[in-house]
N, C-alpha and C positions, 0 to 999 in steps of 0.2 A: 463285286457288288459295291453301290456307291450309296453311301454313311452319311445324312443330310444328319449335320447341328447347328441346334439353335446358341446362337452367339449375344447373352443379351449385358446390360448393365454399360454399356460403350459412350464414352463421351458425346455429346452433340459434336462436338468439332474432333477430328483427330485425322492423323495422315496414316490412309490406308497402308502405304509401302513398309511403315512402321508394323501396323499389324501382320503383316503377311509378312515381314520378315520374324515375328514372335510365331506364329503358325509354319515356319518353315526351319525354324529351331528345333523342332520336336520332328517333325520327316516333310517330305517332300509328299506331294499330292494331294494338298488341301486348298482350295478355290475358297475365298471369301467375297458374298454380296452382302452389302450393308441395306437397309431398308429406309429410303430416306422419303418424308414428306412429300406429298405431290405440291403444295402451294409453296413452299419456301427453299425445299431441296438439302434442310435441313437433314440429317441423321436422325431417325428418331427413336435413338439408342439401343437399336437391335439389328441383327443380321442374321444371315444364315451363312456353314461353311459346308461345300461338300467334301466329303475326304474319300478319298482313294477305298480301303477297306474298312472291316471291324477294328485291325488292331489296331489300325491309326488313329482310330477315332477315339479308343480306347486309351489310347496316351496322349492323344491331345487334351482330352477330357481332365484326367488325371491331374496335367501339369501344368495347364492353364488355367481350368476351374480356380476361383479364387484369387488370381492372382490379379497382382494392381497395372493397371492400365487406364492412363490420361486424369490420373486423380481417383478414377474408379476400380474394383473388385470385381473383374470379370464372374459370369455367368455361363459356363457351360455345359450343354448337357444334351442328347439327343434327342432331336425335335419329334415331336407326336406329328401323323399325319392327320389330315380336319375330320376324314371318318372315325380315325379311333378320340377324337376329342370329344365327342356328338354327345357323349352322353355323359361331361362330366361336368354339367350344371349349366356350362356357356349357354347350351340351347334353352333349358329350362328359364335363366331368366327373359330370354325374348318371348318364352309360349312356343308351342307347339309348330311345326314346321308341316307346309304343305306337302302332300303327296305327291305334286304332280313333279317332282324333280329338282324342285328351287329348293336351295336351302335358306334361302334368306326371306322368305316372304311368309307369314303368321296368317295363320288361317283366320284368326279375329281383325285384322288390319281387312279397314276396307277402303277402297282404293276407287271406286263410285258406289251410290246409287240407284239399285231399277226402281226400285218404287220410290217416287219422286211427292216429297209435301205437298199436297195440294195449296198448302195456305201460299209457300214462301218460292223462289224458281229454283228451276234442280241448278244445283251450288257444278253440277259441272260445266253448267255456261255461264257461270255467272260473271266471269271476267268479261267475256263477248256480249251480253247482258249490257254490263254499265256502260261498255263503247256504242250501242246501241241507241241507250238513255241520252249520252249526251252528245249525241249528234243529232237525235230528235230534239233537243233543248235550245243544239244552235241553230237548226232548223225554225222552230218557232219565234226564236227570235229575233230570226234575219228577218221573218214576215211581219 
């Protein structure tokens, strides 16, 4: 059975081979992904490792936790999967989560609209609304 840990505290910049040879000090069968930024591809200072079984993971833990890497104090410990995290406030402070399967969408977030201001136009056209406005504007005053 495979042992997902969470790897955090890692420099923004550092050279993987280096790490994975600190993670292959301690045994052999531990895979490390780094988590790096979508916009800059940046590291952004965490990863995950999978290791082979319990007891590997159990002396990785042991002998890595704590220890200095790239200027930093490594962070190791076995990662929680997102169901067993559900209820240790993360969700609380977004509010309540819909039933329908999303975990990410708040039952108080509203997303349009049915009953539309009579006063003002329903704001979900209102971008195709103002391209409207001002093509009738150069309209009148081509004539």
């Amino acid at each position: 059975m495979s042992v997902r840990l969470y790897v955090g505290n890692l420099p923004q910049t550092f050279d993987v081979q280096e790490l994975d040879a600190l993670f292959s000090s301690v045994g052999e069968g531990v895979r490390f992904k780094a988590v790096n930024d979508r916009d800059t591809g940046v590291c952004r200072g965490f990863g995950f490792a999978n290791v082979t079984d319990q007891n590997l993971a159990e002396a990785v833990i042991e002998q890595l936790n704590g220890r200095e890497f790239g200027g930093n104090s490594l962070r190791i410990e076995i990662s929680e999967r997102r169901e067993e995290r559900r209820g240790s406030g993360a969700a609380d402070r977004r509010g309540p989560a819909v039933s329908t399967g999303s975990l990410r969408k708040a039952v108080n977030k509203v997303v349009h609209a049915d009953d539309v201001d009579r006063e003002g136009p329903d704001p979900r056209w209102a971008g195709e609304l103002a391209k409207l406005k001002q093509l009738l504007a150069n309209q009148t005053a081509a004539v």
